[in-house]
N, C-alpha and C positions, 0 to 999 in steps of 0.2 A: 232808675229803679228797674225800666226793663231790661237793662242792659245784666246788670246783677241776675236778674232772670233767667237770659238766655246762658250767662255763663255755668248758671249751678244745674241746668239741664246738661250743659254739653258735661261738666264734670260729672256729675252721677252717672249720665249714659257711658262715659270711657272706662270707669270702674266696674259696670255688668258687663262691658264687652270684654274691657281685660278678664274680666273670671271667664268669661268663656272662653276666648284665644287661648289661655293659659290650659284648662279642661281640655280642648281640643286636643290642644301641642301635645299634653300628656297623653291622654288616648294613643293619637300617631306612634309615640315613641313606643307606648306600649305594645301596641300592632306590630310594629317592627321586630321590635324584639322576642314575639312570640313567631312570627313567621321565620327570623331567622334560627331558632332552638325548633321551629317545626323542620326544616330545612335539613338540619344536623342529623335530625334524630332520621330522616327519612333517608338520608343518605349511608349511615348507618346501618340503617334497615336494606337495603337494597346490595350494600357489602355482604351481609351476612346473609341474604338468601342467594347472593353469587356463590358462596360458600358452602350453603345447603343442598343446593342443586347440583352442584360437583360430587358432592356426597351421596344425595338424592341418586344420579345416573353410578355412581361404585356400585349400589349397594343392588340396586334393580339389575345389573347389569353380570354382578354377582348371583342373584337369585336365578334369572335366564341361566346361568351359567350351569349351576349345579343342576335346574331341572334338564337343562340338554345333556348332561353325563348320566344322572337318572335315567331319564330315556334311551340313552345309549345303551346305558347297562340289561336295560330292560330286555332293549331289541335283543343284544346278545345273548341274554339268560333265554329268551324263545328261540332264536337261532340254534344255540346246540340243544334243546332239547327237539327241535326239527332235525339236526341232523344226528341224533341217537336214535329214533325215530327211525329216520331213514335207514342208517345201519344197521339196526333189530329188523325192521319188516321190511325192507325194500332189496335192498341191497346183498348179494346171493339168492334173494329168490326170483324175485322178478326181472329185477338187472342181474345177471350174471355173465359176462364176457372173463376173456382170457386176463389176468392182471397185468402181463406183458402190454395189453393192447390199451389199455387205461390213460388218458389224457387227461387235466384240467379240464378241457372245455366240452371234455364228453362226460366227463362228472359231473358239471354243472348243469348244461343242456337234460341228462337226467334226472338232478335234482330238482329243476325248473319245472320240469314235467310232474316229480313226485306232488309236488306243493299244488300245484294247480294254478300258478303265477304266471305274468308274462317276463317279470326279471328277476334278479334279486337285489337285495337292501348291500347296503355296506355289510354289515353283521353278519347276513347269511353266507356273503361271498368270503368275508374272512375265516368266518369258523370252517367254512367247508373246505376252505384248503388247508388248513392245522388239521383235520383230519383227513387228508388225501392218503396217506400213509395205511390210518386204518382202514382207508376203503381199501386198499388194496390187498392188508390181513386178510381182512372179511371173504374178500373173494378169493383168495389164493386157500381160503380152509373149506370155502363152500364146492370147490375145485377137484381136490382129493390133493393138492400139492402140502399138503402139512410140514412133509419131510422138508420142502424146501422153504416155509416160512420158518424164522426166526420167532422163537416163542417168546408170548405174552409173558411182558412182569408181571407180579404180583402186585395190585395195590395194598398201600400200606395204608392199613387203616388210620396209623397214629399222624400221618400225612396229610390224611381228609380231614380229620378232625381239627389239626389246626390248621386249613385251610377254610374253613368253616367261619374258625374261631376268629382268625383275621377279618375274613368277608362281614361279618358278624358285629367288628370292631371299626371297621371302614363303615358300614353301613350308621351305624350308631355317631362316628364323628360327623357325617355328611348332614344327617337329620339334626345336629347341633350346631351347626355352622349353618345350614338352613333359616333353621328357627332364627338364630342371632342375629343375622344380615336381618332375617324378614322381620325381630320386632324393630333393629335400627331403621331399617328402608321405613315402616310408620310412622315413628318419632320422626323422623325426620321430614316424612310426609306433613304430619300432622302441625312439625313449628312452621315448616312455610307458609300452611296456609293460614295460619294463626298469624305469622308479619304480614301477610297479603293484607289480611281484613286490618291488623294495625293501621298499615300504610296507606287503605282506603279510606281509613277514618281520619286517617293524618291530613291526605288530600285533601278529604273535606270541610276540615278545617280551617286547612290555609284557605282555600279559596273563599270562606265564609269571612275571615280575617282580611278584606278586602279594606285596606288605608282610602281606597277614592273616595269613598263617601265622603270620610274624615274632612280629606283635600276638599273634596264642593262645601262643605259647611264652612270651611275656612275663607272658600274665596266669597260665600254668600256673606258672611262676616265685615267685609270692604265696603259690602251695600249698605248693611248696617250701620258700619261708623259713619257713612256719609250723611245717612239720614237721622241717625240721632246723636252726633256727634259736629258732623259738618254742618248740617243744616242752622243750626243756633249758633256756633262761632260766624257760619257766612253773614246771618243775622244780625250775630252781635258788631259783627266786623262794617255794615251799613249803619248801625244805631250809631257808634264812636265817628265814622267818616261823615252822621249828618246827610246820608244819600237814603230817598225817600222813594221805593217804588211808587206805592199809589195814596197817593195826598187825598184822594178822595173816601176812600173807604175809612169807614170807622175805626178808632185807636184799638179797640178790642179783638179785631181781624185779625191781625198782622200776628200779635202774640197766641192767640188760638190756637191760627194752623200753625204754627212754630209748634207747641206744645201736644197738638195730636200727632204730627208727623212724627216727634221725637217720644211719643206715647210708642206709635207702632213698632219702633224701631226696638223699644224696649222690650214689648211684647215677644217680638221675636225674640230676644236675648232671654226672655224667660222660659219661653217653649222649649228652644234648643238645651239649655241649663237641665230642664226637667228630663229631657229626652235621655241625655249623656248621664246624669245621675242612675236614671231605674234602666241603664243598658244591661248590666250585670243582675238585676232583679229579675231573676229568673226562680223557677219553681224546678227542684230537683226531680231525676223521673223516678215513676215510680217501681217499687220492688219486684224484678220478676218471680212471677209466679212458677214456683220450686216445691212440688211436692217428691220427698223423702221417704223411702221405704220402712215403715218405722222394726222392718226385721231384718234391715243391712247390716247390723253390727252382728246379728247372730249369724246369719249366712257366710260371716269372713271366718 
C-alpha cells in the first residue's frame, strides 16, 4: 500500500513539473523570438538613420552654403556703395594726383585710409579694382584733362531695369531653395530623433527580455523533480528492494516526510505556475494628458 503511495506522489509531481518545463520552454522560445524581431527592427533602424544623416549633413551643409553667398553678397552690395562713396566725395577732391601716377596699391592704401580700416575684405579689394578705371575718369575730369578722357556712356535705363529684374529673380530663387533645404534639414532632423527614442525604447526592451531568469527557473526545476519526483521513487525503490533505513522509528515517519518533502516540491511548482501565468497581467498606462485648443480648427 505504501508503495502504491509513493508512486501516485512521484506521478502527479511529474505532471506539475511537466506543465511547468513545458510553460518555461515556451516563454524561452518566446523571448527569443521577440529579441530576434527586436534585433531586425533595430538594425533597420540604424540603416536608416545612416541614411538620415547623409542627408541630414547635404541639407545643413547646403543651408551654410547659401547663407556664405548671402553674406557674400551682402559684403559686396556695401563694398560698391563704399566705393561710389568714395568716388562722389573722396576721390578728386581730397585725393587728387596725376592719373598717369595712379597705381593699385596707391588706390588701395587711399582707400584704406578713406574707410578708416586697417585692411580690406575680399569684396572691398575686388570691387575697387573693377573700378580702378573709373577712378582714374574721375581724376582725369577733376584735372582739367577732359579733352583727353574718353567720354562716359550713357546708362541705359532699359539695362538697369532688367538688371534689377534678374537680381530680384536670383534673390527670390535663393529665399526658395532656402526655405526648402531648411524645412527638409527639420524633417529630417526631427525623423532621426524620433528613431533615436524608437531605438532607445527598443534597447530597453531587449534588455528587459532578459531569457536568464527563464534558464535559473529551469535549472531550479532539476531541484524540484529530485525532491518531489526522486525523493518517492528513491523511496519507492527501498520499499520493493525490502531495504529498511531506520527499523526503529515509527511506520508513520518514513511516509510523512516522503509526503511533506514532495508537498514542498509542489509548492514550488505552484508559485512558479502562478508567477509565469500573471507575467503578461499587466495594467495598460495611462492616457496622456492632451489638452486641445478647442479654436484650432478655426485658426486653420
Amino acid at each position: 500500500m505504501i508503495t502504491g503511495f509513493y508512486t501516485a506522489l512521484a506521478t502527479s509531481a511529474s505532471v506539475f513539473i511537466g506543465i511547468l518545463t513545458a510553460l518555461l520552454a515556451s516563454n524561452l522560445s518566446n523571448l527569443n523570438v521577440q529579441r530576434e524581431q527586436i534585433e531586425r527592427r533595430i538594425e533597420t533602424i540604424d540603416s536608416r538613420l545612416t541614411n538620415l544623416n547623409t542627408q541630414y549633413e547635404h541639407f545643413r551643409d547646403t543651408l551654410e552654403e547659401i547663407r556664405d553667398q548671402e553674406e557674400a553678397s551682402q559684403r559686396r552690395e556695401q563694398a560698391q556703395d563704399e566705393v561710389d562713396e568714395f568716388l562722389e566725395d573722396y576721390v578728386g577732391n581730397e585725393f587728387d594726383i596725376n592719373p598717369d601716377d595712379l597705381t593699385p596699391s596707391r588706390l588701395q592704401r587711399e582707400f584704406v585710409e578713406y574707410l578708416g580700416v586697417d585692411r580690406l575684405n575680399e569684396e572691398q579689394h575686388d570691387v575697387l579694382q573693377e573700378h580702378f578705371e573709373d577712378v582714374q575718369t574721375a581724376l582725369t575730369s577733376s584735372s582739367g584733362f577732359m579733352g583727353n578722357a574718353p567720354p562716359s556712356a550713357p546708362i541705359d535705363s532699359e539695362i538697369m531695369a532688367s538688371n534689377h529684374q534678374i537680381e530680384h529673380q536670383w534673390q527670390i530663387h535663393t529665399e526658395e531653395r532656402f526655405n526648402r533645404n531648411y524645412r527638409r534639414w527639420i524633417q529630417t532632423m526631427t525623423e532621426i530623433q524620433s528613431l533615436r527614442d524608437e531605438r532607445q525604447r527598443l534597447v530597453s526592451r531587449y534588455e528587459s527580455l532578459d531569457p536568464s531568469r527563464i534558464r535559473a527557473i529551469l535549472r531550479i526545476t532539476i531541484v524540484t523533480i529530485i525532491i518531489s519526483v526522486g525523493v518517492p521513487l528513491v523511496a519507492y525503490l527501498f520499499r520493493v528492494s525490502e531495504v529498511t533505513i531506520a527499523q526503529e522509528l515509527p511506520l508513520w515517519i518514513e511516509p510523512t516526510s516522503i509526503f511533506v518533502i514532495w508537498a514542498c516540491g509542489l509548492i514550488f511548482v505552484f508559485k512558479h505556475l502562478r508567477e509565469q501565468l500573471n507575467e503578461g497581467d499587466e495594467n495598460l498606462p495611462n492616457e496622456p494628458d492632451i489638452t486641445l485648443d478647442e479654436d484650432a480648427s478655426e485658426a486653420r
